[in-house]
Jmol script that loads the backbone (N, CA, C; Angstrom):
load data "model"
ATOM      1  N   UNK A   1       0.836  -1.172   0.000  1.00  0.00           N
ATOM      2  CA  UNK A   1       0.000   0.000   0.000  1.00  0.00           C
ATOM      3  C   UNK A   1       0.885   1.240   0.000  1.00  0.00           C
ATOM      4  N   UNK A   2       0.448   2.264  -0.800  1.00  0.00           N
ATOM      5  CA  UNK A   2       1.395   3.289  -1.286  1.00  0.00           C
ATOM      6  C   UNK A   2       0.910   4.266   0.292  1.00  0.00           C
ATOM      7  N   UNK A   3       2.108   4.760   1.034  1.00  0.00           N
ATOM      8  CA  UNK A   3       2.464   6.179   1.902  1.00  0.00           C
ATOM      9  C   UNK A   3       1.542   6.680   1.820  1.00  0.00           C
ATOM     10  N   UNK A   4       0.480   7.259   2.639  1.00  0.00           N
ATOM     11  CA  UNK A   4       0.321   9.090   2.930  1.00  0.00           C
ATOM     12  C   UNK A   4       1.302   9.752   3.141  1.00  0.00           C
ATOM     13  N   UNK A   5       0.833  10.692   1.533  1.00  0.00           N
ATOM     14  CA  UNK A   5       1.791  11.633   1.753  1.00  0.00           C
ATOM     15  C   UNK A   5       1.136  13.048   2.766  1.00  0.00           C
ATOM     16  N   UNK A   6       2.117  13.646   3.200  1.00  0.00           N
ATOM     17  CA  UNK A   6       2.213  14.456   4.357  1.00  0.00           C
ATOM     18  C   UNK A   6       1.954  16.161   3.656  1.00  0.00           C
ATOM     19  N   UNK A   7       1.887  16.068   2.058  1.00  0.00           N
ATOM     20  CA  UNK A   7       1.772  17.374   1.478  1.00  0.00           C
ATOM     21  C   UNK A   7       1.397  17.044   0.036  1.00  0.00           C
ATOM     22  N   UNK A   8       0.480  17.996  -0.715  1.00  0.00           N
ATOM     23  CA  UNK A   8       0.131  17.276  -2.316  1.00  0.00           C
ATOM     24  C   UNK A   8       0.973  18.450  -2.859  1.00  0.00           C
ATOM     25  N   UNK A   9       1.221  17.527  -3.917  1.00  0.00           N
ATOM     26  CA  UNK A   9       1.746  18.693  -4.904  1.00  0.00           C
ATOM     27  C   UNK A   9       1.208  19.545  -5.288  1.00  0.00           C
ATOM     28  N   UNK A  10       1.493  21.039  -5.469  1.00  0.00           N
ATOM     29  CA  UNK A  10       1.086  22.259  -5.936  1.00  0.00           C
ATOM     30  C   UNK A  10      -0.017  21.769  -6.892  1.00  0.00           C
ATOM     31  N   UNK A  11      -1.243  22.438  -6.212  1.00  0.00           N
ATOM     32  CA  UNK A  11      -2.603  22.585  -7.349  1.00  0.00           C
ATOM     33  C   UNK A  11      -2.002  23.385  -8.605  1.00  0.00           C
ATOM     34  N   UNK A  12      -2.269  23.090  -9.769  1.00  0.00           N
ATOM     35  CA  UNK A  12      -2.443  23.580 -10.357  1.00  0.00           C
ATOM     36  C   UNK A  12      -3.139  25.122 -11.531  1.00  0.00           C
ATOM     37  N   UNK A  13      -4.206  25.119 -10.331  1.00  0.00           N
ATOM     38  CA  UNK A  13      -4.752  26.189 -10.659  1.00  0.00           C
ATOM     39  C   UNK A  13      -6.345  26.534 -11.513  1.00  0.00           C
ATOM     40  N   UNK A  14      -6.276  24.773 -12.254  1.00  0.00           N
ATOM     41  CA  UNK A  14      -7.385  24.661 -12.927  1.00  0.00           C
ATOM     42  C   UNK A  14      -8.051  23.666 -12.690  1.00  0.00           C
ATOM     43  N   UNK A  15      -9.790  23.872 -12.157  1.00  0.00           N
ATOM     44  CA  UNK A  15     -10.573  23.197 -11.972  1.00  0.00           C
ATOM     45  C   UNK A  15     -10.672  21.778 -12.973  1.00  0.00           C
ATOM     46  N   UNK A  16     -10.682  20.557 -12.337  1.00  0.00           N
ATOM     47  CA  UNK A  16     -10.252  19.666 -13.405  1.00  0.00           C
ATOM     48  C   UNK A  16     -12.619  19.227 -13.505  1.00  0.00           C
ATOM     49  N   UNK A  17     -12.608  18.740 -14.290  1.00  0.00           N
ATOM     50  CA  UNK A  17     -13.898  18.464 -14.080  1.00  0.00           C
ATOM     51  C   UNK A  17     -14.522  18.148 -15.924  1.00  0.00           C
ATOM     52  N   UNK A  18     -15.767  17.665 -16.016  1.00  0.00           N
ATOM     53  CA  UNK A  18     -15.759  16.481 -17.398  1.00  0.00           C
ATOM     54  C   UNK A  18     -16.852  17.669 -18.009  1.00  0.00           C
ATOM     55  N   UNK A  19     -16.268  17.887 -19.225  1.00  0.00           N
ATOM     56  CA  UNK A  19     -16.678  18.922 -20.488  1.00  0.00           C
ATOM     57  C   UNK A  19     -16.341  18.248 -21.648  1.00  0.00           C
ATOM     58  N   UNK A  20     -17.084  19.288 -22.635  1.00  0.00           N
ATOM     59  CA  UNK A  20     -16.724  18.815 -23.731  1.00  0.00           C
ATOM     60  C   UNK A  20     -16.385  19.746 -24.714  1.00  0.00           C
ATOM     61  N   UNK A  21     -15.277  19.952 -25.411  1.00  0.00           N
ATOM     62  CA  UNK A  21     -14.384  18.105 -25.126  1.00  0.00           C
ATOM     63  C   UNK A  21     -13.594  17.915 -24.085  1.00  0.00           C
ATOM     64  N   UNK A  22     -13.425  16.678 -23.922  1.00  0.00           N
ATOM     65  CA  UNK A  22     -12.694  16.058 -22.764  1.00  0.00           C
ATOM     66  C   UNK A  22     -11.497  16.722 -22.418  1.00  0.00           C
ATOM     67  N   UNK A  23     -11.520  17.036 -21.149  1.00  0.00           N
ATOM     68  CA  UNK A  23     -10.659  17.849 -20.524  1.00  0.00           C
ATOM     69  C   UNK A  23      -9.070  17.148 -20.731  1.00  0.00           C
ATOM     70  N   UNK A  24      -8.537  17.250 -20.574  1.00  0.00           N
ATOM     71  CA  UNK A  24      -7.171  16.481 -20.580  1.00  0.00           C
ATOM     72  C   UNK A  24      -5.654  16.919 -20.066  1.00  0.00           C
ATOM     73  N   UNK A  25      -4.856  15.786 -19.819  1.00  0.00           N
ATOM     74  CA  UNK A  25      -3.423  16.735 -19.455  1.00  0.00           C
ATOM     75  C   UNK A  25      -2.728  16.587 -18.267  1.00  0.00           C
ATOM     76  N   UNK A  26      -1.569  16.592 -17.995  1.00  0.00           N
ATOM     77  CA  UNK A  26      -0.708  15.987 -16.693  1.00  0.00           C
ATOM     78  C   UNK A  26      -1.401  16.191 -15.464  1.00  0.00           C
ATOM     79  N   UNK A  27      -2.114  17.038 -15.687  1.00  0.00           N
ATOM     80  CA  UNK A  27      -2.705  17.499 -13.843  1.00  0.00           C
ATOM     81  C   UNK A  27      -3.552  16.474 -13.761  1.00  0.00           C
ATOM     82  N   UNK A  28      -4.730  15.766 -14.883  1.00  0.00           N
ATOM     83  CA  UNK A  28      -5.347  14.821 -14.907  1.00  0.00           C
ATOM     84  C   UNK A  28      -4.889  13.794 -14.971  1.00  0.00           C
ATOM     85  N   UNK A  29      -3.958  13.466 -15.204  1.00  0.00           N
ATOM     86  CA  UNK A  29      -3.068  12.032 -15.136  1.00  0.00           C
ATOM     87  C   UNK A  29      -2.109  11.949 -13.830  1.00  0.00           C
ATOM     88  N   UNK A  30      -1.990  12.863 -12.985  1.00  0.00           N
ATOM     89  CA  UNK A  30      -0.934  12.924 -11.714  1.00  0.00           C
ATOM     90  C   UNK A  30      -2.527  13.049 -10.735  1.00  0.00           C
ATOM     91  N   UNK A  31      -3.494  13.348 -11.346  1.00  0.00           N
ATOM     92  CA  UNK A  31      -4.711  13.096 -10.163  1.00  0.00           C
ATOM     93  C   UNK A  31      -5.464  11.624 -10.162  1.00  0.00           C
ATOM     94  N   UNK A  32      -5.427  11.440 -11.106  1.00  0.00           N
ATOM     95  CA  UNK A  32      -5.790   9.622 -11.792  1.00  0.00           C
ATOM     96  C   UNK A  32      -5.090   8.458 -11.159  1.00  0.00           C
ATOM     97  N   UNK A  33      -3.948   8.691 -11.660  1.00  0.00           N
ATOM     98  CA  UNK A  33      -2.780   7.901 -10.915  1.00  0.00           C
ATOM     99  C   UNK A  33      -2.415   7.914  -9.472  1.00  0.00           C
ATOM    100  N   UNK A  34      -2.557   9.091  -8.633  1.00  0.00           N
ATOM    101  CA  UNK A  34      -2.928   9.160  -7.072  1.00  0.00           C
ATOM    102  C   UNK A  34      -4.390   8.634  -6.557  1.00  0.00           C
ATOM    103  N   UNK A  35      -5.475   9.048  -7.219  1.00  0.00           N
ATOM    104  CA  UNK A  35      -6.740   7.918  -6.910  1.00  0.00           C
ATOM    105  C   UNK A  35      -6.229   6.457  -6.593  1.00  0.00           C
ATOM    106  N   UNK A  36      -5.733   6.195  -8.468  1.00  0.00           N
ATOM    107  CA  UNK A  36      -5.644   4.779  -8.532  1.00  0.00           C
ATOM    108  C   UNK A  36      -4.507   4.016  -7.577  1.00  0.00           C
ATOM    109  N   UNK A  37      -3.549   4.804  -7.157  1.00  0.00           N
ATOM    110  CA  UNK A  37      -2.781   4.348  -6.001  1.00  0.00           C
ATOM    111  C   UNK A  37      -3.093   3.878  -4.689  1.00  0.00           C
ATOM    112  N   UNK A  38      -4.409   4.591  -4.226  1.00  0.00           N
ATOM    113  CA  UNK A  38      -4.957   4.981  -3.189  1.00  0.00           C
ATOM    114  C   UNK A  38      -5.991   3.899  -3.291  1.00  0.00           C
ATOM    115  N   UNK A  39      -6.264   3.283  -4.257  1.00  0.00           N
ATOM    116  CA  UNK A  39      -7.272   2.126  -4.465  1.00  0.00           C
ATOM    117  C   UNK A  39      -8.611   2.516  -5.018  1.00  0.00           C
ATOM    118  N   UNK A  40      -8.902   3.468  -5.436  1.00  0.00           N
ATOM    119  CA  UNK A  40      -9.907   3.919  -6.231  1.00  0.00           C
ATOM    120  C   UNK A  40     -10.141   3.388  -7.612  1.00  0.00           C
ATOM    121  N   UNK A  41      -9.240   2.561  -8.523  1.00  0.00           N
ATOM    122  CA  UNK A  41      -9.381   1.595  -9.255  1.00  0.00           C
ATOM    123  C   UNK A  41      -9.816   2.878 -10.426  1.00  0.00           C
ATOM    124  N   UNK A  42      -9.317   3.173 -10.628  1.00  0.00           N
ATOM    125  CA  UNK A  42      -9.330   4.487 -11.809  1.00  0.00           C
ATOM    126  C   UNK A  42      -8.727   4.439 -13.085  1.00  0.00           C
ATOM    127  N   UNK A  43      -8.989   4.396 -14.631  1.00  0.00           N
ATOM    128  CA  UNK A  43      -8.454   4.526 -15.811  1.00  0.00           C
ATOM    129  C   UNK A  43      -7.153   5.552 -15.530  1.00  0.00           C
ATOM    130  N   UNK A  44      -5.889   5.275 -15.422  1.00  0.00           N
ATOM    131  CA  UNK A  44      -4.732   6.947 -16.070  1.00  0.00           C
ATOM    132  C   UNK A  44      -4.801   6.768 -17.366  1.00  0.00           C
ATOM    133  N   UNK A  45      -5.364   7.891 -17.700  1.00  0.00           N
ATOM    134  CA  UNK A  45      -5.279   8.282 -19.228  1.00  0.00           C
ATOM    135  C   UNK A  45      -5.081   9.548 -19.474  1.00  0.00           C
ATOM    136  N   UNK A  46      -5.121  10.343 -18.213  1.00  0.00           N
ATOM    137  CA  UNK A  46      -5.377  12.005 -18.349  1.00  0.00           C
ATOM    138  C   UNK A  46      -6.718  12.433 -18.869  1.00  0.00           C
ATOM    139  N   UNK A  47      -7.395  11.605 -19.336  1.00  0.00           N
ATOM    140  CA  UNK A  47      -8.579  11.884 -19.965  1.00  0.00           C
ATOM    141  C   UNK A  47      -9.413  12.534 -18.569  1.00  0.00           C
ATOM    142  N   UNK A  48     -10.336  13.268 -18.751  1.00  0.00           N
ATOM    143  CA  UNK A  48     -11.340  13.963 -17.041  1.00  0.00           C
ATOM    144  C   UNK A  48     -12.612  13.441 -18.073  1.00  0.00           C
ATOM    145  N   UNK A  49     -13.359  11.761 -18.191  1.00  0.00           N
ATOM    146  CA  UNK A  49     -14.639  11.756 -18.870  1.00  0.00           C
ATOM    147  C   UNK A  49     -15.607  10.922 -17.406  1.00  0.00           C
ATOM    148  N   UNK A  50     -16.375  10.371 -18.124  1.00  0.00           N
ATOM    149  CA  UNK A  50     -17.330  10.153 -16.836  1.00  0.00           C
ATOM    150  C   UNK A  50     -17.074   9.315 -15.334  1.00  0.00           C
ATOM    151  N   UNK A  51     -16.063   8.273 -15.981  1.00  0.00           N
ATOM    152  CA  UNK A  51     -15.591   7.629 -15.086  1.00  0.00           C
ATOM    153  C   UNK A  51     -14.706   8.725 -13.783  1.00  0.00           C
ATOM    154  N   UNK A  52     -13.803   9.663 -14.722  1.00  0.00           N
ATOM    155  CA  UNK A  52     -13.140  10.375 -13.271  1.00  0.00           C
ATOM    156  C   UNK A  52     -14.327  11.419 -12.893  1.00  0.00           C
ATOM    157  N   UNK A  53     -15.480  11.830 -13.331  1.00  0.00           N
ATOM    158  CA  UNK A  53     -15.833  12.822 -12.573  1.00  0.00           C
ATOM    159  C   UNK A  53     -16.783  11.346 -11.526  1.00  0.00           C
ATOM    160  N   UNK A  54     -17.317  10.344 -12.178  1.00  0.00           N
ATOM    161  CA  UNK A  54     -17.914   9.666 -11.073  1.00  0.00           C
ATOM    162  C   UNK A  54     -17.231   9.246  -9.621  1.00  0.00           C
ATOM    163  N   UNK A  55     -15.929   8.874 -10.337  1.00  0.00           N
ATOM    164  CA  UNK A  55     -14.816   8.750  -9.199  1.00  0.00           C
ATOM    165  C   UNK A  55     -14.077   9.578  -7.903  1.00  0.00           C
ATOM    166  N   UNK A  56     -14.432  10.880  -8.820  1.00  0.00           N
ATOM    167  CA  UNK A  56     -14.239  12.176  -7.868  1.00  0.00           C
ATOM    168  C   UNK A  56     -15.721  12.441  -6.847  1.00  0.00           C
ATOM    169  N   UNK A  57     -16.537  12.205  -7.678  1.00  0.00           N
ATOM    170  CA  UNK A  57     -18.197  12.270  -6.877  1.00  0.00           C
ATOM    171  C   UNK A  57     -18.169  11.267  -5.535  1.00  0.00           C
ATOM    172  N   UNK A  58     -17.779   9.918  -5.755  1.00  0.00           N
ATOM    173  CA  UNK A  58     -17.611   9.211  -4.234  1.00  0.00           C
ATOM    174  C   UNK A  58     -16.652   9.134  -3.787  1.00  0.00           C
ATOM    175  N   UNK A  59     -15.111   9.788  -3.938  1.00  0.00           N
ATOM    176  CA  UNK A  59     -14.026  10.307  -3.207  1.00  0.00           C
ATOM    177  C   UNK A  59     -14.622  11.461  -1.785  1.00  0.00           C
ATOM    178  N   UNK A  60     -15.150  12.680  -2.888  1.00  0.00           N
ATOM    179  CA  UNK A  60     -15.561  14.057  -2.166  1.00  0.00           C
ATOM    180  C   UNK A  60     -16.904  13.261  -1.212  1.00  0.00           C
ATOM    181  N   UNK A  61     -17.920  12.482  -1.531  1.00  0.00           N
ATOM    182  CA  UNK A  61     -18.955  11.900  -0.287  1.00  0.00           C
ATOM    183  C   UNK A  61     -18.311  11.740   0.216  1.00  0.00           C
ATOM    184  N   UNK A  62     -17.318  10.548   0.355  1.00  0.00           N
ATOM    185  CA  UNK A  62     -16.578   9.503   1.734  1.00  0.00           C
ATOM    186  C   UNK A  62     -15.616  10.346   2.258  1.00  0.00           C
ATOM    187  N   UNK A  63     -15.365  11.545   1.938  1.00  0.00           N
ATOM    188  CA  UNK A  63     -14.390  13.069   2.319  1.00  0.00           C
ATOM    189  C   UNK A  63     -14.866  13.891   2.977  1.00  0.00           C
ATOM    190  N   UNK A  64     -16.426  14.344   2.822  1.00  0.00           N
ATOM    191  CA  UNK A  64     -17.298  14.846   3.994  1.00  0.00           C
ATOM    192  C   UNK A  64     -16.841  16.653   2.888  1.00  0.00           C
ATOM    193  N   UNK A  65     -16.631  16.187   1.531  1.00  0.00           N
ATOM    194  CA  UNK A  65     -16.358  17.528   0.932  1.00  0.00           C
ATOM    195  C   UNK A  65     -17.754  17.552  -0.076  1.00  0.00           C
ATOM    196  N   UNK A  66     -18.257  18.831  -0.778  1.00  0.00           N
ATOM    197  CA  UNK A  66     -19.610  18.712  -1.633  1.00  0.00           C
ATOM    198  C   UNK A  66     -18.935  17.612  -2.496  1.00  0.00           C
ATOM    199  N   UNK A  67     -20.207  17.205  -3.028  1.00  0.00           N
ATOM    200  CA  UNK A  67     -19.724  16.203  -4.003  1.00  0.00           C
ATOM    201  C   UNK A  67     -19.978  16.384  -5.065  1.00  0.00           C
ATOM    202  N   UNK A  68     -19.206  17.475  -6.346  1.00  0.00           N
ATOM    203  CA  UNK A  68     -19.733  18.264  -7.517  1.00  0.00           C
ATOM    204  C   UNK A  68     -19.120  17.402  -8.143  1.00  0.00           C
ATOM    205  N   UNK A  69     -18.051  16.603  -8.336  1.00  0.00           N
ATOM    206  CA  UNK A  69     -17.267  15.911  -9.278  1.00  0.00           C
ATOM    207  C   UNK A  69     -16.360  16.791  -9.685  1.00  0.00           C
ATOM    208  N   UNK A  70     -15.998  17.653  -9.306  1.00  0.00           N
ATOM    209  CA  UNK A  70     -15.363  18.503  -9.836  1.00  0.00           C
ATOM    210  C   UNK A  70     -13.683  18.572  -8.583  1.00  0.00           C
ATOM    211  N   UNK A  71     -12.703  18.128  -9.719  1.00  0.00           N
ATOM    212  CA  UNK A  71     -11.290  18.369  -8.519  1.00  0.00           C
ATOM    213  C   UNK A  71     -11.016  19.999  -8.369  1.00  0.00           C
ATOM    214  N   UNK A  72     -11.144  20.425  -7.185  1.00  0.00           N
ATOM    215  CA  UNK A  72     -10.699  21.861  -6.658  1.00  0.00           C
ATOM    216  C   UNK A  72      -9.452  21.638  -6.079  1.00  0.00           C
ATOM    217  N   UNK A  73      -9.500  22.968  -5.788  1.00  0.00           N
ATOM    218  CA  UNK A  73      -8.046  22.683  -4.594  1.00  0.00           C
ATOM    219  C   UNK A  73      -8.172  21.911  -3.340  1.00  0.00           C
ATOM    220  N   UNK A  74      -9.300  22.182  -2.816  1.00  0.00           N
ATOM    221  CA  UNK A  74      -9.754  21.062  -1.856  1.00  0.00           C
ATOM    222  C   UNK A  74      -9.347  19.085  -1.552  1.00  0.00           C
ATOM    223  N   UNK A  75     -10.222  19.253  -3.142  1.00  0.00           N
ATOM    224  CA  UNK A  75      -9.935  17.846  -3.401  1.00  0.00           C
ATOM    225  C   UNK A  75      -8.603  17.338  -3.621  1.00  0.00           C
ATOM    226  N   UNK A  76      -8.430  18.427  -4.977  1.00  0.00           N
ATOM    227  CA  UNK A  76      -7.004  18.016  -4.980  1.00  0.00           C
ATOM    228  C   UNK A  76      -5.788  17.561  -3.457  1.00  0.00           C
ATOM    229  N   UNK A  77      -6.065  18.568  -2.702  1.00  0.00           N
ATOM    230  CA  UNK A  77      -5.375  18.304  -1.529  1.00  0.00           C
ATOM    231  C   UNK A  77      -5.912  17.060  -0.656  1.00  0.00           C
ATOM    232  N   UNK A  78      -6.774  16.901  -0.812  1.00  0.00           N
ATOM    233  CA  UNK A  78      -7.714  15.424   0.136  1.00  0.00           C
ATOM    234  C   UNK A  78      -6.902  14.638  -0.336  1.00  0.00           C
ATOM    235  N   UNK A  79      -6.918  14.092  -1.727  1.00  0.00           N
ATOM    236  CA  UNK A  79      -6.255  13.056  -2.860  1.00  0.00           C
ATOM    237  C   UNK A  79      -5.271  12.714  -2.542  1.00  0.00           C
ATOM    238  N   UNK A  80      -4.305  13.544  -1.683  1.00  0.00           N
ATOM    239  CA  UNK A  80      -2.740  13.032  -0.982  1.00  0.00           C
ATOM    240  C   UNK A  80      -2.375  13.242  -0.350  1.00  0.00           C
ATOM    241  N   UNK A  81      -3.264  13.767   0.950  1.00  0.00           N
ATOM    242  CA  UNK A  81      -3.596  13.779   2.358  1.00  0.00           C
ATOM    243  C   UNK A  81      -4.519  13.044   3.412  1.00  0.00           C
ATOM    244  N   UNK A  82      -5.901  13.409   2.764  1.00  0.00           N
ATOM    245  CA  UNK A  82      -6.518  12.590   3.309  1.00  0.00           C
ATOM    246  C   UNK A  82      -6.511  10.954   3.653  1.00  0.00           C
ATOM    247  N   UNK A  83      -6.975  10.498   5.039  1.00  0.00           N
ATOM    248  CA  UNK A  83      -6.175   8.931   5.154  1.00  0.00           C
ATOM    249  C   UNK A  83      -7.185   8.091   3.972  1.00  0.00           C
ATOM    250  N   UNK A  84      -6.354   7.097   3.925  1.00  0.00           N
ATOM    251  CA  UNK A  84      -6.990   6.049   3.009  1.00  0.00           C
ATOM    252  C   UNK A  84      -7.663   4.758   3.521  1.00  0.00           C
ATOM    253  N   UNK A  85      -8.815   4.798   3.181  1.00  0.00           N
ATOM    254  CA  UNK A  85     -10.039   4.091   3.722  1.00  0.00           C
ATOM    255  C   UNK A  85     -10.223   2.597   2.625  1.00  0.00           C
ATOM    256  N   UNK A  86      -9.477   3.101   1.166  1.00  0.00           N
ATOM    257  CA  UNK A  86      -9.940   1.488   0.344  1.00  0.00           C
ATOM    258  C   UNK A  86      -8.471   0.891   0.923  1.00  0.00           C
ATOM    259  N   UNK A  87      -8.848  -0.945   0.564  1.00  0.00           N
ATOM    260  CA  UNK A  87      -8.067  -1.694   0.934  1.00  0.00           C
ATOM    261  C   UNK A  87      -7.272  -1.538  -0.695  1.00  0.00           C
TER     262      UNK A  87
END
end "model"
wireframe off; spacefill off
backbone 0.3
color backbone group
């Protein structure tokens, strides 16, 4: 099981969240790949389509954060702070 880390890397700045067209791009693939570390069982593709905003929707419930689907700075910071609850 991968560390809590103790600090997330610098937000980026841009709301990641599923449009069209598909959002895309390292911030979405370094947020994908920390889910999927964390056991959230997540596609890395960088792609932001339904699967990561659904994935972000029951992250932010079981986080006690709104649950817009949408990664903020919030979330973003939960994602590699907050403790980890999947096996």
């Amino acid at each position: 099981m991968t560390q809590v880390a103790t600090q997330a890397p610098p937000f980026q700045g841009r709301l990641l969240q599923r449009r069209r067209p598909i959002e895309y791009g390292d911030d979405v693939e370094m947020w994908q790949k920390r889910m999927d570390e964390r056991g959230w069982e997540i596609t890395v593709d960088g792609k932001y389509g339904p699967q990561s905003e659904a994935k972000c929707k029951a992250f932010q419930q079981e986080k006690g954060l709104p649950a817009t689907g949408v990664v903020d700075k919030e979330t973003w910071e939960k994602t590699w702070t907050a403790p980890i609850t999947r096996p």
